[in-house]
N, C-alpha and C positions, 0 to 999 in steps of 0.2 A: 838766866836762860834755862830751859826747862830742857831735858834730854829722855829723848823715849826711852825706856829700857825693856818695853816690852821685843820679844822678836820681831821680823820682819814674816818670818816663813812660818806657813803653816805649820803646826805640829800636832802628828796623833797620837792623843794618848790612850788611846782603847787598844795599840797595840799587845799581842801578848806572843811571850815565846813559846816555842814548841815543847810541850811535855808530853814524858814519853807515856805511854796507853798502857801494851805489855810488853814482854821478849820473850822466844822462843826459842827455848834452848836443844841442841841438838847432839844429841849423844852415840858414839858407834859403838856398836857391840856384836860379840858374834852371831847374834839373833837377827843385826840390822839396825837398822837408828830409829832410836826412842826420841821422844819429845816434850821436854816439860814447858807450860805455860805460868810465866812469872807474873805478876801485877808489881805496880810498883807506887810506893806511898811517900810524899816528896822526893820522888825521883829516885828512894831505893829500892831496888828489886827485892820483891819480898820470894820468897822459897814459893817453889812450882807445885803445877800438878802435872801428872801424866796424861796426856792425850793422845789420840790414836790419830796417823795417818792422814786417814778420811777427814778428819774434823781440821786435818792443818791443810789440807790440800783445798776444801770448802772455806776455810779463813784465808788463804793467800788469794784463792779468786775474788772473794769480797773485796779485798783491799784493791786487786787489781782494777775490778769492776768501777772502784771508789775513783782511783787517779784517771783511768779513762775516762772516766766522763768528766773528770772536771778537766783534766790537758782537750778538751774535745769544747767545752765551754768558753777557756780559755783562748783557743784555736780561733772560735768563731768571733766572738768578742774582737781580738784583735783582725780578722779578715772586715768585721764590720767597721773597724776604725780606718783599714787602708783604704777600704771602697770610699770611702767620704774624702779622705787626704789625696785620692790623686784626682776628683775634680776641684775647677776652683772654676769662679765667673769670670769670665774675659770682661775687661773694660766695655762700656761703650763705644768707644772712639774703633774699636777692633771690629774690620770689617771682615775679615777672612785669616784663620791662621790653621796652617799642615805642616807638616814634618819639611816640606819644601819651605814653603814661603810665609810670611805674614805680612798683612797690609794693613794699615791704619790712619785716620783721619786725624788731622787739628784745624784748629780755628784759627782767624787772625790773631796774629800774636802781636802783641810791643814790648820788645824789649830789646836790649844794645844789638846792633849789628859790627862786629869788629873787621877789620882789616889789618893786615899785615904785611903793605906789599915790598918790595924788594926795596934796603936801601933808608927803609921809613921806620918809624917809634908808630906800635901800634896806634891806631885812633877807633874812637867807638863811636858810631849814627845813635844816637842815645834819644832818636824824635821819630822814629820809624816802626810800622806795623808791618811785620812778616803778612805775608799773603796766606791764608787757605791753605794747606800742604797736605798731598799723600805721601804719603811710606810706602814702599814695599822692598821688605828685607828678604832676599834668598838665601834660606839659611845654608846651606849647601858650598855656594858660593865664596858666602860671609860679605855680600855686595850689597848696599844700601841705595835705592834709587829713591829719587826726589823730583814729584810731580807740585804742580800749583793746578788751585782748582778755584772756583771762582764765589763758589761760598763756604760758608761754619757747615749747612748743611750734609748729614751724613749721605756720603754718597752712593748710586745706584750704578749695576754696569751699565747702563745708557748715559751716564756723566761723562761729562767731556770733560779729559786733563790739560792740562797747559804746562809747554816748557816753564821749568820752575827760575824764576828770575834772581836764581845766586850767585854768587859765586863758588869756587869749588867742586861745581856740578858742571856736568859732559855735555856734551849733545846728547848722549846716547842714554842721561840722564842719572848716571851714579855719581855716587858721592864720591869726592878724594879725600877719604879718611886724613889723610897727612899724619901731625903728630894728635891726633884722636882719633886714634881706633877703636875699634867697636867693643864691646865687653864679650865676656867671653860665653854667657847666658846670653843665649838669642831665643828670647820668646817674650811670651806676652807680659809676662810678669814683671818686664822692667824694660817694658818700652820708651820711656821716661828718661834711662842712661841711654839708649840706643839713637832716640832725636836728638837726646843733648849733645850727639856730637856735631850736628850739625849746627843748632841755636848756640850750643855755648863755643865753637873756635873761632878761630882768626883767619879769615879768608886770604890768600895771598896772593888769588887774582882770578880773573872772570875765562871760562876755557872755550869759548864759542860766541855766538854772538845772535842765536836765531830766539833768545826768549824774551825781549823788551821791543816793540816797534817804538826805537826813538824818535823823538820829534827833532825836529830843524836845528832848534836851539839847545837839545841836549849830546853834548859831542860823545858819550859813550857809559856803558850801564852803572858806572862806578858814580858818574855825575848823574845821571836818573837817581839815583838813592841817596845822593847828598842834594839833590832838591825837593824831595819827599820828607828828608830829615829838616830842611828850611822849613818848610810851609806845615808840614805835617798831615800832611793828605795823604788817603789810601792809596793805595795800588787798583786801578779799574781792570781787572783781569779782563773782562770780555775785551778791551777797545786798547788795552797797554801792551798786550802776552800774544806771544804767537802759540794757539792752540796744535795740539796735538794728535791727542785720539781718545775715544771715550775711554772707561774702565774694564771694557771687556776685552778689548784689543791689548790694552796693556797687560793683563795678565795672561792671556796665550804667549803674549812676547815675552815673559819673564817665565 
């Protein structure tokens, strides 16, 4: 087995220490203070000359002149790097996000739907496609509501939402966090942990009843989605969900 030994991390070797240029020495006397300018040859100061005044007051502004502008370089340099670090691109799926709210779209999903209702050993629908879903989080609040919508299609405020057919979720359409609460970054950058509380928990029972028009033969929403998990058919949003209100309505109401 071969083992690398070269490093991993970069390394510079063009760095060089600071060596010192001259010193300026400064002497009191009853005349006032004299000044000698030292050079210095591997770093020992060689014996001065005398300079006046004028010519050290002229060399300290030089030097001053020197750090300002580079701390001023330095300044901008790093102001150019912060202007670029606090934009970033919001996903696609991001239809709207402010300091109040963010909303955002997904697609039909498949993937388990669990349950955990009172009494039972969880069970997973492991043949089921989540419906179309919006988001909209108030960040404010820290309240996650959960609309169905009837396609993948990114949506317009003239779309029309539909009560979302999970469980978990209200009439009034929020999520019941339970034991998955929300994270504590509520924005766009990790919308991903902020759905997941809903796709990845265990549902532990349906809170209403107005978002599935059962048919005859299905006695209630929990058996509508273990007949879906049978056959493995979609959800028909337009002809299965009792609709609600477009997307422009829902965000005055949020």
């Amino acid at each position: 087995m071969q083992v690398q030994k070269e490093p991993r991390l970069s390394i510079n070797n063009q760095h060089k220490d600071p060596k010192p240029e001259f010193g300026l020495v400064f002497f009191d006397s009853p005349r006032g203070y004299a000044v000698t300018r030292h050079e210095f040859h591997e770093e020992q100061m060689q014996g001065g000359v005398i300079i006046d005044t004028d010519a050290v007051v002229k060399l300290l502004e030089k030097i001053k002149d020197t750090n300002d502008a580079a701390k001023a370089a330095e300044a901008k340099a790093q102001a150019k790097g912060s202007e670029v670090a606090k934009y970033s691109l919001i996903p696609q799926n991001v239809l709207l996000e402010s300091d109040r709210l963010l909303v955002w779209h997904t697609p039909a999903t498949k993937c388990p739907m669990w349950y955990r209702m009172s009494g039972t050993h969880p069970k997973a629908l492991r043949n089921v496609t989540w419906t179309p879903l919006l988001f909209v989080l108030n960040k404010h609040s820290e309240t996650l509501y959960v609309f169905a919508l009837e396609s993948d299609e990114r949506p317009t405020l003239d779309t029309m939402t539909y009560y979302a057919p999970l469980a978990n979720v209200f009439d009034s359409h929020y999520l019941c966090q339970g034991s998955a609460p929300l994270p504590k970054q509520l924005s766009s950058s990790n919308i991903k942990e902020i759905q997941d509380t809903l796709y990845m928990s265990a549902f532990d029972g349906f809170k209403h009843n107005l978002a599935i028009k059962l048919p005859d033969d299905i006695p209630d929403q929990r058996a509508f989605w273990e007949s879906k998990n049978l056959t493995g058919e979609l959800v028909d949003v337009a002809n299965e969900l009792y609709p609600y209100e477009k997307l422009s309505k829902v965000l005055e109401e949020l």
